[in-house]
N, CA and C atoms as an extended XYZ file, in Angstrom:
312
Properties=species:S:1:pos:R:3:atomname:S:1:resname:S:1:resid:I:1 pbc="F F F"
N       114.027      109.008       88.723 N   UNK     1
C       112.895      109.804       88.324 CA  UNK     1
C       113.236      111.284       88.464 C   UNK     1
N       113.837      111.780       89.693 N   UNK     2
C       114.379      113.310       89.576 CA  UNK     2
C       115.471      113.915       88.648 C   UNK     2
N       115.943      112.298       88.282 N   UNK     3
C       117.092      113.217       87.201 CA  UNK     3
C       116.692      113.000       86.261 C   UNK     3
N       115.761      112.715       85.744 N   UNK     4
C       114.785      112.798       84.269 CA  UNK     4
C       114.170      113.960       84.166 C   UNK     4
N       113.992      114.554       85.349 N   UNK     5
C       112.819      116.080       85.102 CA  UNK     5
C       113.839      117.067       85.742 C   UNK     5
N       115.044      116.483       85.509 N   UNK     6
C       116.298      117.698       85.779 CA  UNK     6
C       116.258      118.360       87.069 C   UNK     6
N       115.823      117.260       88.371 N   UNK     7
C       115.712      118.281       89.562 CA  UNK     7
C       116.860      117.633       90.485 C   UNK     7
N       116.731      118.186       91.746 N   UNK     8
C       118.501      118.068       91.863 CA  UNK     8
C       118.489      116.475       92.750 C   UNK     8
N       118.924      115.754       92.626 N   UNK     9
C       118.903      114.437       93.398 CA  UNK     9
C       119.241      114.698       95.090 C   UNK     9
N       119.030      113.915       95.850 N   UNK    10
C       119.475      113.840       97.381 CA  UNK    10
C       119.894      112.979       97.207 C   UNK    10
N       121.612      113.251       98.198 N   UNK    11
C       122.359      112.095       98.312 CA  UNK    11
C       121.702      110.956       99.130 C   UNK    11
N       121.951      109.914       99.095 N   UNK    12
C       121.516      108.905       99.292 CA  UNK    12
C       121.781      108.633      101.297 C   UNK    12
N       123.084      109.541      101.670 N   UNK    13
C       123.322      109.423      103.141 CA  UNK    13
C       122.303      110.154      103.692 C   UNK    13
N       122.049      111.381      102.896 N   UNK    14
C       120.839      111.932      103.742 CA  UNK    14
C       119.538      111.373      103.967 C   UNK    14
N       119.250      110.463      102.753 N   UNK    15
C       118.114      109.621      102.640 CA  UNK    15
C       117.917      108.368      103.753 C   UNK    15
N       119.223      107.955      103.670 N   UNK    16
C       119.089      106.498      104.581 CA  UNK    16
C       120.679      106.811      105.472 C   UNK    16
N       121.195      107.180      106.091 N   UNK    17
C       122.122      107.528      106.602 CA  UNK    17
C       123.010      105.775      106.801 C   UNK    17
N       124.243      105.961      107.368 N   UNK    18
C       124.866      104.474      107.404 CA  UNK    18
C       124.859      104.741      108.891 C   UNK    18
N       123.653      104.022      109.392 N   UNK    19
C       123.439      103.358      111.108 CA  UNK    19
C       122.772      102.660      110.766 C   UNK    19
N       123.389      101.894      111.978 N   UNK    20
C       122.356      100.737      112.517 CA  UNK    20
C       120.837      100.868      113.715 C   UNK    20
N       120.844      102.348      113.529 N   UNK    21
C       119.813      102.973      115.039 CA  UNK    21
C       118.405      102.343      114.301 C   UNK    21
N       117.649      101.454      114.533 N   UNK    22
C       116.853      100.541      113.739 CA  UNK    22
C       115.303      101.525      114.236 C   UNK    22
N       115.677      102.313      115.808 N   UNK    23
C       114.300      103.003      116.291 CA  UNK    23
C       114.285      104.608      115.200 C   UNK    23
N       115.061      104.764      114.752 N   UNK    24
C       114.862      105.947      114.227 CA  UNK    24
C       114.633      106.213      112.870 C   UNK    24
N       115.123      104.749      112.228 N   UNK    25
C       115.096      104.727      110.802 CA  UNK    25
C       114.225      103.569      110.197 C   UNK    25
N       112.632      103.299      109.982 N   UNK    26
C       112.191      102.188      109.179 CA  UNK    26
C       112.372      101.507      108.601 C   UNK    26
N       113.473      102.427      107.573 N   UNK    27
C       114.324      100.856      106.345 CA  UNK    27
C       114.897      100.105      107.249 C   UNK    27
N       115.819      100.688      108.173 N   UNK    28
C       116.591      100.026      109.204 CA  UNK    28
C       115.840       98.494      110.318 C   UNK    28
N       114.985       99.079      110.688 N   UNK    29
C       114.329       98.364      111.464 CA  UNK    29
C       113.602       97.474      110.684 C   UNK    29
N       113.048       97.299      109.476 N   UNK    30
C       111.654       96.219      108.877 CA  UNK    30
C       112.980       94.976      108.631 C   UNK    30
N       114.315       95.783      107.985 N   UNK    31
C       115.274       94.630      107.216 CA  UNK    31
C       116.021       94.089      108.420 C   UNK    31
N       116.189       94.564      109.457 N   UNK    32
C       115.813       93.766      110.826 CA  UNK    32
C       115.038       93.093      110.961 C   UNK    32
N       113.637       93.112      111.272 N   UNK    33
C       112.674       92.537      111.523 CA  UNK    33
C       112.849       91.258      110.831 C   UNK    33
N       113.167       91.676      109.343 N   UNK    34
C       112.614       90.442      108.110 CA  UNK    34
C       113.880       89.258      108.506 C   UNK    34
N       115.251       89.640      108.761 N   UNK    35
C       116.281       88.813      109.011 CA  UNK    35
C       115.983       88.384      110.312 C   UNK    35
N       115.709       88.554      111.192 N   UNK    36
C       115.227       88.028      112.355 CA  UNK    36
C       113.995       86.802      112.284 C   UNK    36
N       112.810       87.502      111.196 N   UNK    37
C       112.005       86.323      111.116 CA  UNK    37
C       112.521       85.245      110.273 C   UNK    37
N       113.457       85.021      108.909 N   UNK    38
C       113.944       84.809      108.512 CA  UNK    38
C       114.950       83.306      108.991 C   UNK    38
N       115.433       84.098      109.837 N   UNK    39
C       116.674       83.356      111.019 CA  UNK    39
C       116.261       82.493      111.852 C   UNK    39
N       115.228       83.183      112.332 N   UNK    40
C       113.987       82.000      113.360 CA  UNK    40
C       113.270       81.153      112.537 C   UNK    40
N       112.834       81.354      111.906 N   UNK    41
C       112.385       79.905      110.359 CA  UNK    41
C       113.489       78.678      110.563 C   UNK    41
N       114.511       79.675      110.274 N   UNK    42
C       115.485       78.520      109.566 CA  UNK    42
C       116.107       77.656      110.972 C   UNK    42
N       116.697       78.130      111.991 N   UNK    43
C       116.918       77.964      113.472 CA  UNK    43
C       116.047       77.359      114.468 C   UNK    43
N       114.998       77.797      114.441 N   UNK    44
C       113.973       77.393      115.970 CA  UNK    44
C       112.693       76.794      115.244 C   UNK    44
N       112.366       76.094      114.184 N   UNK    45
C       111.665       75.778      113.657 CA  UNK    45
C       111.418       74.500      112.904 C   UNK    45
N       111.082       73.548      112.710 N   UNK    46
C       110.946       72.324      112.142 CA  UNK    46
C       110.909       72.023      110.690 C   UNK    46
N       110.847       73.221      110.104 N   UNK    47
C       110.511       73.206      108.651 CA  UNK    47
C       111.586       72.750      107.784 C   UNK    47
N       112.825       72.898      108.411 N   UNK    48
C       114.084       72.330      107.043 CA  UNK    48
C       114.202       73.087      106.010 C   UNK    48
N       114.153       74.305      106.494 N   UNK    49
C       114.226       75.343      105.242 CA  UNK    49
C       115.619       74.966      104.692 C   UNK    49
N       116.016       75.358      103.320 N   UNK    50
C       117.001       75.338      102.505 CA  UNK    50
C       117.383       74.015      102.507 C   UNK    50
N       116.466       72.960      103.218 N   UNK    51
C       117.840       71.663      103.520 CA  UNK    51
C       116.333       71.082      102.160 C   UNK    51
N       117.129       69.813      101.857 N   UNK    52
C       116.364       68.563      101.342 CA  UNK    52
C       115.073       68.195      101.636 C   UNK    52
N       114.185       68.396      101.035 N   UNK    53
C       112.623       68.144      101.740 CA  UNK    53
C       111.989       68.319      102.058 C   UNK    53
N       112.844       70.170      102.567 N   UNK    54
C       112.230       70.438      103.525 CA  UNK    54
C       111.100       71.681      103.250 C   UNK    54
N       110.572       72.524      103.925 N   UNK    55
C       109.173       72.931      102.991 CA  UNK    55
C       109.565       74.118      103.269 C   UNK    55
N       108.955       74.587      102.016 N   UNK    56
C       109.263       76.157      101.474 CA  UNK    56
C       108.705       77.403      102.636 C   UNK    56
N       109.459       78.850      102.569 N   UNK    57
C       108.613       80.158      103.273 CA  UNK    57
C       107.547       79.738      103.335 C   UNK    57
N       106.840       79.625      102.694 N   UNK    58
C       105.248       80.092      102.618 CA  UNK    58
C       104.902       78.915      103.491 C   UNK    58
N       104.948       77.686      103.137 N   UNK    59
C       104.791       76.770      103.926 CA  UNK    59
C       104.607       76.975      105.268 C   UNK    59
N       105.862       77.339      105.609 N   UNK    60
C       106.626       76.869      107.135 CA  UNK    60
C       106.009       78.401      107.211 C   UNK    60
N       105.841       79.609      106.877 N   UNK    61
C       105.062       80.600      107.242 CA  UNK    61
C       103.236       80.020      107.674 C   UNK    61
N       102.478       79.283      106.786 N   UNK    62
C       101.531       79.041      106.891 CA  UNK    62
C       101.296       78.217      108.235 C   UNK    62
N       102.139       76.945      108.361 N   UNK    63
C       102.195       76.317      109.662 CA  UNK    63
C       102.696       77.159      111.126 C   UNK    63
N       103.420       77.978      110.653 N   UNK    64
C       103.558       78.935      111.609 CA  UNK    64
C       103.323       80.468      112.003 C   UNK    64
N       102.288       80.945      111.951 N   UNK    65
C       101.217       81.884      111.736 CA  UNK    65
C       101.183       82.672      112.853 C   UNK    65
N       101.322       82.451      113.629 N   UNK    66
C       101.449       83.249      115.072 CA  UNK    66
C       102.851       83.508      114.972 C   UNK    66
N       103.920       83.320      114.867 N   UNK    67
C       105.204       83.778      114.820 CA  UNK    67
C       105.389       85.152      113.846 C   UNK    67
N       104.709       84.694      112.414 N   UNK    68
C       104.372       85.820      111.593 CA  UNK    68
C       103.583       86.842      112.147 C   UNK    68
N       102.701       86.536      112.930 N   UNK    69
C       101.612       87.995      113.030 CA  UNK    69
C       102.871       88.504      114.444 C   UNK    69
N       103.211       87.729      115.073 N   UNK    70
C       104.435       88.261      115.962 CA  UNK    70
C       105.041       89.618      115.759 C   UNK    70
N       105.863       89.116      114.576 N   UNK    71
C       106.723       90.009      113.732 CA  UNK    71
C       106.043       91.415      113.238 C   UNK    71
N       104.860       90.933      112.855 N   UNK    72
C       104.412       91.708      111.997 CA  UNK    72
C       103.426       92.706      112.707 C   UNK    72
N       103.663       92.563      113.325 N   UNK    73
C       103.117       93.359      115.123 CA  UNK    73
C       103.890       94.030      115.649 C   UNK    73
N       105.097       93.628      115.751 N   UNK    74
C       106.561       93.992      116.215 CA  UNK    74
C       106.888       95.084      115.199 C   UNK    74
N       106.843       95.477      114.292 N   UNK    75
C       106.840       96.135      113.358 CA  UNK    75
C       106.056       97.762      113.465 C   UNK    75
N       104.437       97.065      113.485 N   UNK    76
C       103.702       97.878      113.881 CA  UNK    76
C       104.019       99.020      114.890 C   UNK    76
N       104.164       97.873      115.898 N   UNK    77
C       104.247       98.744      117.384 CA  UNK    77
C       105.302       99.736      117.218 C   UNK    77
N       106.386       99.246      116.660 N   UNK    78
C       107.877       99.755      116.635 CA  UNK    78
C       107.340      101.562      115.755 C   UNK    78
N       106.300      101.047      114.692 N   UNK    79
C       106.126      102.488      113.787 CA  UNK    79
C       105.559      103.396      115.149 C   UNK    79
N       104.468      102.938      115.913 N   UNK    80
C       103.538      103.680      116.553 CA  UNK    80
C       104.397      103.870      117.817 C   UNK    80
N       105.444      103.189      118.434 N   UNK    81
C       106.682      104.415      119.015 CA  UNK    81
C       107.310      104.987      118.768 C   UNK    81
N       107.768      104.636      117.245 N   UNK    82
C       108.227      106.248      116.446 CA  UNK    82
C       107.654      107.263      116.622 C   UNK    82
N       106.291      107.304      116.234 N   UNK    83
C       105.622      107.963      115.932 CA  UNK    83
C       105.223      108.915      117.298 C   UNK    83
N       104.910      108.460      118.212 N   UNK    84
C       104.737      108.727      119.452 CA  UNK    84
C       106.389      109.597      119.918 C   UNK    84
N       107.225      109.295      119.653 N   UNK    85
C       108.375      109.869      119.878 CA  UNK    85
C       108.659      111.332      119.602 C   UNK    85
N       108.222      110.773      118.034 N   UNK    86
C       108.600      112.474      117.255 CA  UNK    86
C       107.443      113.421      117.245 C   UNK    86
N       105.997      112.833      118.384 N   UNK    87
C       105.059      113.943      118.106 CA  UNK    87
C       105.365      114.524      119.509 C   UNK    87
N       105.715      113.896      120.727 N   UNK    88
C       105.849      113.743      122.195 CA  UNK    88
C       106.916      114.040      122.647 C   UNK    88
N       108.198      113.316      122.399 N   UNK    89
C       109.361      113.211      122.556 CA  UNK    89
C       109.534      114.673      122.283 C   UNK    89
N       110.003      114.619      121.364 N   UNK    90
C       111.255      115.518      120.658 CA  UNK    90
C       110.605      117.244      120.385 C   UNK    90
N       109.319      117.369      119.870 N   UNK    91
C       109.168      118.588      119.568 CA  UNK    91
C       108.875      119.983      120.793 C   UNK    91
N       108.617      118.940      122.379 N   UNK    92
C       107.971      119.616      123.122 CA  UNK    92
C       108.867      119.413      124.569 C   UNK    92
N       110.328      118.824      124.166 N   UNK    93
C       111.149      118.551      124.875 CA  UNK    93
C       110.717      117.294      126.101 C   UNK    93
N       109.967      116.561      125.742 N   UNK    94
C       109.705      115.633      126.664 CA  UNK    94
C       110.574      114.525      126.311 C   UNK    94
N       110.974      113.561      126.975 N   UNK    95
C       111.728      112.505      126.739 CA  UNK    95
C       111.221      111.098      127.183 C   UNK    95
N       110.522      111.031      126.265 N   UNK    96
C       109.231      109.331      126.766 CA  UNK    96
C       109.748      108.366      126.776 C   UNK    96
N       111.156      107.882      125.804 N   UNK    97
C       111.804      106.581      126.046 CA  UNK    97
C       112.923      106.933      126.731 C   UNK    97
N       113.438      108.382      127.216 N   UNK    98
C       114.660      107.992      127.546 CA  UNK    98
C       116.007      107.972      126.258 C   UNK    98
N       117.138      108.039      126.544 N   UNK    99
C       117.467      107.765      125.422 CA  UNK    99
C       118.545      106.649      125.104 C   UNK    99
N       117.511      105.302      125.588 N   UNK   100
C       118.177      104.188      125.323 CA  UNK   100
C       117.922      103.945      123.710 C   UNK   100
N       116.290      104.677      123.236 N   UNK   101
C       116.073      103.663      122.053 CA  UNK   101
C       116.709      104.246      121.233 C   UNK   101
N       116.087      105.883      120.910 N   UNK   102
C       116.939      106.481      119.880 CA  UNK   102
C       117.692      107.377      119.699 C   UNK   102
N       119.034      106.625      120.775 N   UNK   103
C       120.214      107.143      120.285 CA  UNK   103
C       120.517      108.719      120.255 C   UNK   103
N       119.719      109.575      120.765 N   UNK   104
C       120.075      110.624      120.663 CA  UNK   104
C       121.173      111.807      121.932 C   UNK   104
């Protein structure tokens, strides 16, 4: 879309940088999240995903509903210590997590 109205593009490292720091970066952390819930479906779960018979995402999401709001909580929270970070943390020199989470 910016190089249609001739304006100057951002490289793409500045956009999404190549780490794995999952607390500092959202794309980072949700495509975490999603492979994690993902992994636990297929692993710790009864459903037989991908195998013969066995019942589809949505399914094995529907029967397992509390695992989903889990995640999807986990997510949440994760934005609202970002968020808490960069209003707390960082601008006023306080250091609320420490800097195990993000890496700095």
């Amino acid at each position: 879309e910016a190089s249609i109205r001739g304006a100057q593009i951002t490289p793409l490292d500045k956009v999404q940088p190549n780490t794995f720091n999952a607390f500092k970066y959202p794309l980072i952390a949700m495509w975490m999240i999603m492979m994690s819930y993902m992994l636990y479906m297929m692993y710790f779960t009864d459903c037989n995903l991908f195998g013969k018979g066995g019942l589809t995402m949505v399914e094995c999401g529907k029967k397992n509903d509390d695992i989903y709001a889990f995640f999807v909580y986990l997510a949440c929270g994760l934005h609202i210590a970002r968020s808490a970070w960069n209003i707390y943390g960082v601008g006023e020199g306080k250091v609320i997590f420490n800097h195990c989470m993000c890496g700095t």
